[in-house]
PDB file of N, CA, C and O in Angstrom:
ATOM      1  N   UNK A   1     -41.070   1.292  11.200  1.00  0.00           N
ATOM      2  CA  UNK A   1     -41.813   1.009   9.996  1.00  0.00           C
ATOM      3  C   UNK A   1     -40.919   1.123   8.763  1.00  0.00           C
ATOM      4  O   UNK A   1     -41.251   0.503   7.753  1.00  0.00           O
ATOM      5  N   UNK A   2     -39.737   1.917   8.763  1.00  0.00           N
ATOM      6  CA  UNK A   2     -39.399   2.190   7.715  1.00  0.00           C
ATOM      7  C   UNK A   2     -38.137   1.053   7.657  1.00  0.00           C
ATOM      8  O   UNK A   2     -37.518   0.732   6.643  1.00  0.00           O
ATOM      9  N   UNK A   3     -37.918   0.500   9.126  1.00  0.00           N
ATOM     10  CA  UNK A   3     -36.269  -0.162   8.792  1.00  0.00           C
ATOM     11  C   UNK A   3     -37.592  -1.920   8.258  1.00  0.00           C
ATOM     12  O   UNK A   3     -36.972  -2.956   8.019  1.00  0.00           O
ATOM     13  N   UNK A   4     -38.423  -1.957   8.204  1.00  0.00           N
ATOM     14  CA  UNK A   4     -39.073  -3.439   7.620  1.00  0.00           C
ATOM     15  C   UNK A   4     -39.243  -3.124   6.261  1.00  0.00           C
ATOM     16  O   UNK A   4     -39.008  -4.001   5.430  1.00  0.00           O
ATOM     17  N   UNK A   5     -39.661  -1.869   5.859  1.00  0.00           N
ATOM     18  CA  UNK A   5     -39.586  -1.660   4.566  1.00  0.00           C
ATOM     19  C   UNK A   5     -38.162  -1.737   3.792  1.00  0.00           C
ATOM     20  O   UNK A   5     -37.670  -2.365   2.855  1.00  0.00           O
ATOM     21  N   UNK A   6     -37.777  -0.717   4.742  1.00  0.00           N
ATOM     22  CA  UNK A   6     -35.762  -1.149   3.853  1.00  0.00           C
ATOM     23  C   UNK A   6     -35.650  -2.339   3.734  1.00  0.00           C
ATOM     24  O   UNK A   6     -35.808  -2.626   2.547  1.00  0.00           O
ATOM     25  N   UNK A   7     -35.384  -3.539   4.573  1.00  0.00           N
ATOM     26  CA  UNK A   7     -35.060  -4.646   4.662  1.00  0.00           C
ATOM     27  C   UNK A   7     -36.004  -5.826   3.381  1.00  0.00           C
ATOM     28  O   UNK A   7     -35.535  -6.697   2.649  1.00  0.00           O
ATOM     29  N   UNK A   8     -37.251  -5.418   3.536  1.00  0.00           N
ATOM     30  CA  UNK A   8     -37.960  -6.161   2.496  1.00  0.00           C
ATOM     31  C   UNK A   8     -37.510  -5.737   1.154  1.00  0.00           C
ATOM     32  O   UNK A   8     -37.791  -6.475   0.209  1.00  0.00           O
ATOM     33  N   UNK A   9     -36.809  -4.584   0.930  1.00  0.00           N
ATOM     34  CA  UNK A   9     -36.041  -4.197  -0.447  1.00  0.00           C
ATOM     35  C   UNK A   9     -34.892  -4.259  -0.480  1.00  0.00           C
ATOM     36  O   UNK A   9     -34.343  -4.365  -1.577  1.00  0.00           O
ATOM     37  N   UNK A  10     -34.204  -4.219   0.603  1.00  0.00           N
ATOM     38  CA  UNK A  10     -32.381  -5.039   0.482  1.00  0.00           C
ATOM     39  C   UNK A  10     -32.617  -6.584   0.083  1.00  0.00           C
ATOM     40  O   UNK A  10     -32.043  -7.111  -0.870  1.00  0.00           O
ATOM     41  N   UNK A  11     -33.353  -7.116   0.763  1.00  0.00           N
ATOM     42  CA  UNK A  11     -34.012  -8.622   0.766  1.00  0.00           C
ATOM     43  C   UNK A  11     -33.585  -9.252  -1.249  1.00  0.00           C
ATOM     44  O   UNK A  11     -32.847  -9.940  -1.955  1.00  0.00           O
ATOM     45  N   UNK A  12     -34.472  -8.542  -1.227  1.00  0.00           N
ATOM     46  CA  UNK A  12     -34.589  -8.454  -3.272  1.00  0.00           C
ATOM     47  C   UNK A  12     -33.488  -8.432  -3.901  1.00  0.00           C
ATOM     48  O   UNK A  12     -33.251  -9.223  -4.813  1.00  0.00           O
ATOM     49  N   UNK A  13     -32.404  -7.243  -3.381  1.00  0.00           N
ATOM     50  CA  UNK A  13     -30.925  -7.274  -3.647  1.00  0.00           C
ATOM     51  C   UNK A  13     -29.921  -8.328  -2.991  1.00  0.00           C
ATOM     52  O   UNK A  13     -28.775  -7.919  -2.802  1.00  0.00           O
ATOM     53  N   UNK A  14     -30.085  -9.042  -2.791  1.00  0.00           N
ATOM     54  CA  UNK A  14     -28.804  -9.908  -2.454  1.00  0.00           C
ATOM     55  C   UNK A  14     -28.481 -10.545  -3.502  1.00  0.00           C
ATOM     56  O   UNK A  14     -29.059 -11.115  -4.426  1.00  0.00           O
ATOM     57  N   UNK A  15     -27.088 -10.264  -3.065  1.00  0.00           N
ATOM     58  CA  UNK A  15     -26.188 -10.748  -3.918  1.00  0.00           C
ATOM     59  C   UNK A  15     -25.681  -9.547  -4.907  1.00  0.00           C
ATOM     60  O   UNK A  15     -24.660  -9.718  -5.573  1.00  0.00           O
ATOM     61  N   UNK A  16     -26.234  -8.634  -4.964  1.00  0.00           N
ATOM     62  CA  UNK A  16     -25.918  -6.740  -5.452  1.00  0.00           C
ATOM     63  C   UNK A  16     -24.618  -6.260  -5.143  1.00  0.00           C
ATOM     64  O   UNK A  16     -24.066  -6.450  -4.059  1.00  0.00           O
ATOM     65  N   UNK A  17     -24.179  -5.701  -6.003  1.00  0.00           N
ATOM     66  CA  UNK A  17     -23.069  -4.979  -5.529  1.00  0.00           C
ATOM     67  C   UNK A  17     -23.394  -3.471  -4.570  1.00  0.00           C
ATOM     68  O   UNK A  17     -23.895  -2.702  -5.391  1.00  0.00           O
ATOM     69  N   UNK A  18     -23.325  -2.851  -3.384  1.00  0.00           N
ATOM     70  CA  UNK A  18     -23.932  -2.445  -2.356  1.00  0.00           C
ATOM     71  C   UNK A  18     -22.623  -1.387  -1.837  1.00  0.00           C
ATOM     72  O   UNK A  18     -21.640  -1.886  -1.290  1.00  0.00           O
ATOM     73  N   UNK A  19     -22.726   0.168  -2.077  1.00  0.00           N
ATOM     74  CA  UNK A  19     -22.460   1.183  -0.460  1.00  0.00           C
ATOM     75  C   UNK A  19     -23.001   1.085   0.279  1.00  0.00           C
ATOM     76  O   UNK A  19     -24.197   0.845   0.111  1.00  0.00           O
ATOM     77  N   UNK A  20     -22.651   1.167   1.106  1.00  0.00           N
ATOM     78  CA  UNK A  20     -23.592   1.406   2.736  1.00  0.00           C
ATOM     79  C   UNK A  20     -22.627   2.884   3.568  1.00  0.00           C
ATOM     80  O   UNK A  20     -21.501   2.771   4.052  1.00  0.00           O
ATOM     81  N   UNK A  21     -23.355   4.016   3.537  1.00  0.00           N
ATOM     82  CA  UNK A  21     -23.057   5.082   4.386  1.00  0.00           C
ATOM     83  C   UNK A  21     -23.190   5.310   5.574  1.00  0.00           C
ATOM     84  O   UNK A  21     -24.153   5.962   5.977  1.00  0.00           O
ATOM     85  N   UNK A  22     -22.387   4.894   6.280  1.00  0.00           N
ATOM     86  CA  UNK A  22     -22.890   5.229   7.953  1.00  0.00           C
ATOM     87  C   UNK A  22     -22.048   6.396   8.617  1.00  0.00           C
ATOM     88  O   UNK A  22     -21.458   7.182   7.875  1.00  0.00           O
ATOM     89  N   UNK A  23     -21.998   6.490   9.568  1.00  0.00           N
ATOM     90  CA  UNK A  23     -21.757   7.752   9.914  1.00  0.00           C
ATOM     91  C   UNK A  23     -20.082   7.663  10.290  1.00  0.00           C
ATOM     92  O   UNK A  23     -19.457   8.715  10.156  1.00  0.00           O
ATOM     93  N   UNK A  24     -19.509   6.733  10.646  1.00  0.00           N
ATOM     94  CA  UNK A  24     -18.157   6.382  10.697  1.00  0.00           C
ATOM     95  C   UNK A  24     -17.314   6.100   9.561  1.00  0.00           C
ATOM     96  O   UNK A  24     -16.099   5.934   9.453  1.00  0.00           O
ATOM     97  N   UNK A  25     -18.168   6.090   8.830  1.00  0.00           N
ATOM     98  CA  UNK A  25     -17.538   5.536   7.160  1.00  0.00           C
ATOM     99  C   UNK A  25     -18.404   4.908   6.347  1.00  0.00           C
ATOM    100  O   UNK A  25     -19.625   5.021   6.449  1.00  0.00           O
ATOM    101  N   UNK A  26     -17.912   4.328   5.640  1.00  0.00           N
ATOM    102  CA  UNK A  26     -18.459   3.260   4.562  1.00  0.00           C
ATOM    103  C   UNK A  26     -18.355   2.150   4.530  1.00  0.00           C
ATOM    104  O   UNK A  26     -17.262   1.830   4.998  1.00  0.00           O
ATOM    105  N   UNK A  27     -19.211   0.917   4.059  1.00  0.00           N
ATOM    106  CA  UNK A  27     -18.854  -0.536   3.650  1.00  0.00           C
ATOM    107  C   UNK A  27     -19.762  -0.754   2.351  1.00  0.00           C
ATOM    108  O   UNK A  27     -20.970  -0.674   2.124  1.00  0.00           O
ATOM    109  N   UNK A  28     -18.494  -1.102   1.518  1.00  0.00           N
ATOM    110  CA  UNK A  28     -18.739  -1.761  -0.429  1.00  0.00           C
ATOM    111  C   UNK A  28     -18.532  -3.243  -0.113  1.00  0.00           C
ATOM    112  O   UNK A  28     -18.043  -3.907   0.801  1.00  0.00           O
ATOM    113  N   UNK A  29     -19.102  -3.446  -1.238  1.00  0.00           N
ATOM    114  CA  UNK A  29     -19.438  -4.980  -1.536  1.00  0.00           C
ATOM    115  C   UNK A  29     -20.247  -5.854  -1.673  1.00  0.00           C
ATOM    116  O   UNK A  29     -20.890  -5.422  -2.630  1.00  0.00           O
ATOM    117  N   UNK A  30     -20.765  -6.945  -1.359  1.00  0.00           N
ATOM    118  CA  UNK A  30     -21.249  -8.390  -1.973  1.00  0.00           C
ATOM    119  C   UNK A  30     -22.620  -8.087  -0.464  1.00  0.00           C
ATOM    120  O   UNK A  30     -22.471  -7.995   0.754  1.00  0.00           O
ATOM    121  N   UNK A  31     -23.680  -8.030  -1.235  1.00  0.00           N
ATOM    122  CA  UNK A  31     -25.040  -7.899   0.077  1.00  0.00           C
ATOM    123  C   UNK A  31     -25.123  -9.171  -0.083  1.00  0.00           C
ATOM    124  O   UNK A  31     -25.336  -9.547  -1.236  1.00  0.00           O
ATOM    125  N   UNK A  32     -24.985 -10.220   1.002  1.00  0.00           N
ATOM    126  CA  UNK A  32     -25.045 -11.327   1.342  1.00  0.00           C
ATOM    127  C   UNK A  32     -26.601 -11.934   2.156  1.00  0.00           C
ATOM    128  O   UNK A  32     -26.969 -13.093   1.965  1.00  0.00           O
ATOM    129  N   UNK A  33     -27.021 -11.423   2.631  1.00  0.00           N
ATOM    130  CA  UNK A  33     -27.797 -11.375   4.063  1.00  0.00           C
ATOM    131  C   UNK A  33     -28.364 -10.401   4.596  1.00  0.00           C
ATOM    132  O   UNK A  33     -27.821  -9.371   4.995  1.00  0.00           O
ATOM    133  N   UNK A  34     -29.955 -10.789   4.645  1.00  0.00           N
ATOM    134  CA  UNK A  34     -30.053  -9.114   5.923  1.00  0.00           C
ATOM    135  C   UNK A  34     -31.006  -9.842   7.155  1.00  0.00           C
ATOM    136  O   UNK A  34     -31.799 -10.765   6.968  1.00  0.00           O
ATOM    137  N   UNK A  35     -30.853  -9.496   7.832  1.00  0.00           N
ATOM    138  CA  UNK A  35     -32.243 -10.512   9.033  1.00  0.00           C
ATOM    139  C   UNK A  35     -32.861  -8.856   9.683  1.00  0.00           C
ATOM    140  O   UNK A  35     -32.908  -7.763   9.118  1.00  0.00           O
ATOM    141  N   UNK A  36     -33.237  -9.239  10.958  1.00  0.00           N
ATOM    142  CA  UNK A  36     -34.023  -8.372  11.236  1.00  0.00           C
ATOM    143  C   UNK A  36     -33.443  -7.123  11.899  1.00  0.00           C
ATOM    144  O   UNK A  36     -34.273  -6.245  12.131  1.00  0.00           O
ATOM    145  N   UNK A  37     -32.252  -6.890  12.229  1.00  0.00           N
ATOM    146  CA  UNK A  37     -31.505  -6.392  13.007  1.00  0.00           C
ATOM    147  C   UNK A  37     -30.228  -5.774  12.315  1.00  0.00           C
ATOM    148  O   UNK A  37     -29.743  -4.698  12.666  1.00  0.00           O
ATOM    149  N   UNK A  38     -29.615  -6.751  11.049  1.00  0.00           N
ATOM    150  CA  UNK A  38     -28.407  -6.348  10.149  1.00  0.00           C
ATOM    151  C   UNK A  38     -28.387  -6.814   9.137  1.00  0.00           C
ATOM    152  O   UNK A  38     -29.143  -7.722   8.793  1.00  0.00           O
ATOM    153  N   UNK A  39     -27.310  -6.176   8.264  1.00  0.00           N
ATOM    154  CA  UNK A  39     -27.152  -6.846   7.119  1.00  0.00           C
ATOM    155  C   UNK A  39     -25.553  -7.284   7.207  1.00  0.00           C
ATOM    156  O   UNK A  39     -24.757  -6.737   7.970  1.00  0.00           O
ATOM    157  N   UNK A  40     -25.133  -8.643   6.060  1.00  0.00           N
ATOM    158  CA  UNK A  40     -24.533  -8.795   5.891  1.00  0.00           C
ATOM    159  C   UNK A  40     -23.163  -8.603   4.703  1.00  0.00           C
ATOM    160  O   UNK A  40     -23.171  -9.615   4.003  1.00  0.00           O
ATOM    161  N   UNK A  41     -22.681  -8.200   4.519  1.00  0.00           N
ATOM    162  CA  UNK A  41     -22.266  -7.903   3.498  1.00  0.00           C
ATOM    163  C   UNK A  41     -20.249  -8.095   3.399  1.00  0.00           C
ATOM    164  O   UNK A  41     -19.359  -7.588   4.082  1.00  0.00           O
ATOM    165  N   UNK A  42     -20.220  -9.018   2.268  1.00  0.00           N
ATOM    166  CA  UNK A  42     -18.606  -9.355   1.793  1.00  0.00           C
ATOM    167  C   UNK A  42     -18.462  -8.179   0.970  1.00  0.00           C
ATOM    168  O   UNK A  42     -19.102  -7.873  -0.036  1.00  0.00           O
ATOM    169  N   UNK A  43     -17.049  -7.253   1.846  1.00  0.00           N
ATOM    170  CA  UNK A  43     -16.210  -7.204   1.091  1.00  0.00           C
ATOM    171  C   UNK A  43     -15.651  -7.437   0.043  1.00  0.00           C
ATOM    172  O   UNK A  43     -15.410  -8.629  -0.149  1.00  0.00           O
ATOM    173  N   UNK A  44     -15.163  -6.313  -1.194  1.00  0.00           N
ATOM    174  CA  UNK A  44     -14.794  -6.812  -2.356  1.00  0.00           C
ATOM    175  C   UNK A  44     -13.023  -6.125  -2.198  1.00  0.00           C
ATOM    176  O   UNK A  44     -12.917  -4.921  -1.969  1.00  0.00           O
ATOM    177  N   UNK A  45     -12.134  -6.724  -2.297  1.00  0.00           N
ATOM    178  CA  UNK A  45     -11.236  -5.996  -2.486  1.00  0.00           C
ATOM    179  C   UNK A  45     -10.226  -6.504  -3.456  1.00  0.00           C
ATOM    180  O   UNK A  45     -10.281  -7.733  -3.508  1.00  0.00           O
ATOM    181  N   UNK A  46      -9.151  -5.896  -4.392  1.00  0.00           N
ATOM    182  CA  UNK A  46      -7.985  -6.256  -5.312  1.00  0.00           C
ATOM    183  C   UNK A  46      -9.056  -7.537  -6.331  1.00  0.00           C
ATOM    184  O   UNK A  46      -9.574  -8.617  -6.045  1.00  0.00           O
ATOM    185  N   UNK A  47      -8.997  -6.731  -7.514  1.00  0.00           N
ATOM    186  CA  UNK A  47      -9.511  -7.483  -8.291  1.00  0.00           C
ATOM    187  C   UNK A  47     -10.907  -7.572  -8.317  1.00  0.00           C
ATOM    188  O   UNK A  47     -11.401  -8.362  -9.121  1.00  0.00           O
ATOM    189  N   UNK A  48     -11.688  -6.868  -7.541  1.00  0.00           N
ATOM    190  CA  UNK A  48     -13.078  -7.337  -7.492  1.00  0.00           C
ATOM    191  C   UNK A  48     -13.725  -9.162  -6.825  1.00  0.00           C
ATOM    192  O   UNK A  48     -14.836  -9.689  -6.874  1.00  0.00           O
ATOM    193  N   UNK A  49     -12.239  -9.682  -6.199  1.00  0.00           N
ATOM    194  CA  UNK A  49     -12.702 -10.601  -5.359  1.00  0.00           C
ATOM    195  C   UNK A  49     -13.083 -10.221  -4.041  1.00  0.00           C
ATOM    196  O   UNK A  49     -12.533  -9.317  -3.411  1.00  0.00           O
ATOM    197  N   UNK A  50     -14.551 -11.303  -3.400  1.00  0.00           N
ATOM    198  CA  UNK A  50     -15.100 -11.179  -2.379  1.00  0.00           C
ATOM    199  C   UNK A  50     -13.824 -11.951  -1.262  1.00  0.00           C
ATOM    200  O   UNK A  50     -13.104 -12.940  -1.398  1.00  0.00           O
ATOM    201  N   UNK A  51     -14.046 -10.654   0.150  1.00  0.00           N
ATOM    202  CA  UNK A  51     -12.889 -11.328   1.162  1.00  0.00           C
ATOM    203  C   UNK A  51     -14.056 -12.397   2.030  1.00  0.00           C
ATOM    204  O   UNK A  51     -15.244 -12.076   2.060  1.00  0.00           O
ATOM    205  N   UNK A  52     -13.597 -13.586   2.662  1.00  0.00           N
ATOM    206  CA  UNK A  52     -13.932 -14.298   3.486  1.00  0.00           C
ATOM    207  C   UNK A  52     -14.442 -14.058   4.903  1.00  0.00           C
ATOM    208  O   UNK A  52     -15.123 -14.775   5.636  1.00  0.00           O
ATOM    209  N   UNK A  53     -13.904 -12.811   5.085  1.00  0.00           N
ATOM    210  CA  UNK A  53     -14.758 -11.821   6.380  1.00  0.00           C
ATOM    211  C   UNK A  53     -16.130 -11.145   6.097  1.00  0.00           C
ATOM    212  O   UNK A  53     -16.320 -10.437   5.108  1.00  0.00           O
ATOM    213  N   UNK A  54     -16.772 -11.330   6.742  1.00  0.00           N
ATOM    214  CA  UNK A  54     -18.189 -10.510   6.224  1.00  0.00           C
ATOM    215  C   UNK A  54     -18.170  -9.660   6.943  1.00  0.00           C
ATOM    216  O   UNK A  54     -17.403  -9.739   7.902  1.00  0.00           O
ATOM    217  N   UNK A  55     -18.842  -8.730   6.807  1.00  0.00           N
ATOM    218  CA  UNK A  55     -19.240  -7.462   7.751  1.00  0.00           C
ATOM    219  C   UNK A  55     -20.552  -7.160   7.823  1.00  0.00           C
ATOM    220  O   UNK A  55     -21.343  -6.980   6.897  1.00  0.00           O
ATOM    221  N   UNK A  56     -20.771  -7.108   9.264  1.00  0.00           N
ATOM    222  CA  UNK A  56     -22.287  -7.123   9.713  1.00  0.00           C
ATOM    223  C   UNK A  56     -22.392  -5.282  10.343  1.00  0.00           C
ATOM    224  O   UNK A  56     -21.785  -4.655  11.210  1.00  0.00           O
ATOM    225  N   UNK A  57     -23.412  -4.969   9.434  1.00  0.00           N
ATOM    226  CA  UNK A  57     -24.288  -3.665   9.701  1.00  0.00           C
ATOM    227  C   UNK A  57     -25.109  -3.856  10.516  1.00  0.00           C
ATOM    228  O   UNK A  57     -25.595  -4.982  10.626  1.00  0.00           O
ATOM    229  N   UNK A  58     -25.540  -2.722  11.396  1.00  0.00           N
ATOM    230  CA  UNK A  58     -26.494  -2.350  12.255  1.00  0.00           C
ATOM    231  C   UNK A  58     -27.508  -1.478  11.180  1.00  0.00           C
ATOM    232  O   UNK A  58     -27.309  -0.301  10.880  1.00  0.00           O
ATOM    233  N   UNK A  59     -28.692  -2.356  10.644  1.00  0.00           N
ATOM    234  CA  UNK A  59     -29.563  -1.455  10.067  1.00  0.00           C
ATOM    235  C   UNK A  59     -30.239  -0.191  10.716  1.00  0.00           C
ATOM    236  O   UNK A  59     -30.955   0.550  10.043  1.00  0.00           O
ATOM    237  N   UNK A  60     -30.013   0.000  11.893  1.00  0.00           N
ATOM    238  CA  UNK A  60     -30.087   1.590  12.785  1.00  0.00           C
ATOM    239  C   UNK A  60     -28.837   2.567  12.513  1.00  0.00           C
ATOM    240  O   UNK A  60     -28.854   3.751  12.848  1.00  0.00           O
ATOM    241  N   UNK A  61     -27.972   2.072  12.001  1.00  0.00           N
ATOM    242  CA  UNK A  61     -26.423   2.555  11.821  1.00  0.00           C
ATOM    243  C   UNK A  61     -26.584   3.798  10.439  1.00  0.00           C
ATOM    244  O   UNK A  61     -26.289   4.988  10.331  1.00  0.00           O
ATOM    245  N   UNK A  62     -27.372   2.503   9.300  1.00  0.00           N
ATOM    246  CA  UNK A  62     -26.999   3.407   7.771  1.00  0.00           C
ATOM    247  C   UNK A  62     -27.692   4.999   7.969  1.00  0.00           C
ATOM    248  O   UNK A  62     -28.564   5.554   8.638  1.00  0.00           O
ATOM    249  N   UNK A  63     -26.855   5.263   7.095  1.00  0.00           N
ATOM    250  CA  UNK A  63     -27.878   6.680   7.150  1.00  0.00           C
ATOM    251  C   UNK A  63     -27.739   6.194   5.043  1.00  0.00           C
ATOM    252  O   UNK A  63     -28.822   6.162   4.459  1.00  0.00           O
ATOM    253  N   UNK A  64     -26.914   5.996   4.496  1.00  0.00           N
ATOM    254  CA  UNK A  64     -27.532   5.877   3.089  1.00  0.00           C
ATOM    255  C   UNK A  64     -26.835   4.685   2.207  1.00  0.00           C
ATOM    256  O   UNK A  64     -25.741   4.235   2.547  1.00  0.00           O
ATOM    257  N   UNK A  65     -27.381   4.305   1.305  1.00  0.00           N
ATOM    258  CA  UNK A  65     -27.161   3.077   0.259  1.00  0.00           C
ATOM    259  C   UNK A  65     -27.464   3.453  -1.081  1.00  0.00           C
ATOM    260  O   UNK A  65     -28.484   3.974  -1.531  1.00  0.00           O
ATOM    261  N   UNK A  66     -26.025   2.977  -1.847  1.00  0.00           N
ATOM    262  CA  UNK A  66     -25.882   2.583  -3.335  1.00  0.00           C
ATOM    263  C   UNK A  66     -25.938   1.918  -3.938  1.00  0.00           C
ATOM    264  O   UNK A  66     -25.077   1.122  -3.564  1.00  0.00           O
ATOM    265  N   UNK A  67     -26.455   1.480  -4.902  1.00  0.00           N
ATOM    266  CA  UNK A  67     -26.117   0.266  -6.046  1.00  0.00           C
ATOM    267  C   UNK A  67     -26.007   1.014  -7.141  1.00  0.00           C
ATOM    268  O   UNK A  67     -26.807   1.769  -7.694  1.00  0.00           O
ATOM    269  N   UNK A  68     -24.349   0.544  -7.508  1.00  0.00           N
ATOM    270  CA  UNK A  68     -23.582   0.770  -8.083  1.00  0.00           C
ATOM    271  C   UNK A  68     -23.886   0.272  -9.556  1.00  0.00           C
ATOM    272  O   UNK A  68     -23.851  -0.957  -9.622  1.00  0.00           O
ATOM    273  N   UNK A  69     -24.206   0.968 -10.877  1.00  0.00           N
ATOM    274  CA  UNK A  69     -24.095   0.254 -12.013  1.00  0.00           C
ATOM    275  C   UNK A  69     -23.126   0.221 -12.281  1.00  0.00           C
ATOM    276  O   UNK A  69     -22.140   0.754 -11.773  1.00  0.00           O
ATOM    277  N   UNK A  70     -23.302  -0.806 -13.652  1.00  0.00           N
ATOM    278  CA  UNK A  70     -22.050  -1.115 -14.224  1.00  0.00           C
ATOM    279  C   UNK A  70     -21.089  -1.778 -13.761  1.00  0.00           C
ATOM    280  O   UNK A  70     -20.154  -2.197 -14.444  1.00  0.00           O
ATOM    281  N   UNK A  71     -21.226  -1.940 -12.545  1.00  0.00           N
ATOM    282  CA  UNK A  71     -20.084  -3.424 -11.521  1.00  0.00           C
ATOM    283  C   UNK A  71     -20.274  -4.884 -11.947  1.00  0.00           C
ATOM    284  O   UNK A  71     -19.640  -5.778 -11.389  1.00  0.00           O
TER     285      UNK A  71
END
């Protein structure tokens, strides 16, 4: 119940500048996408350009999320 609720409010954010905390580390950057299962999200690196690799989350994975002001 709660990962349809997350998702219907990442949903709203795309295109956000986005942490994602999981338990192995972190992924910053460009929220691209989320479907029912993950989200998508570009990489920002040198300069604040988005990289051409995306990185796909396991929305069972996060344990927490930022949006960053001022980016």
């Amino acid at each position: 119940m709660f990962e349809n609720f997350l998702l219907q409010e990442l949903t709203k954010r795309i295109g956000s500048q986005v942490e994602i905390t999981l338990d192995n580390g972190s992924v910053e950057g460009i929220l691209t996408a989320t479907s029912t299962n993950f989200l998508t999200v570009s990489p920002v690196v040198a300069y604040g350009n988005p990289v051409n690799n995306p990185v796909f989350v396991a929305v069972a994975a996060i344990n927490g999320i930022e949006f960053p002001q001022g980016v």
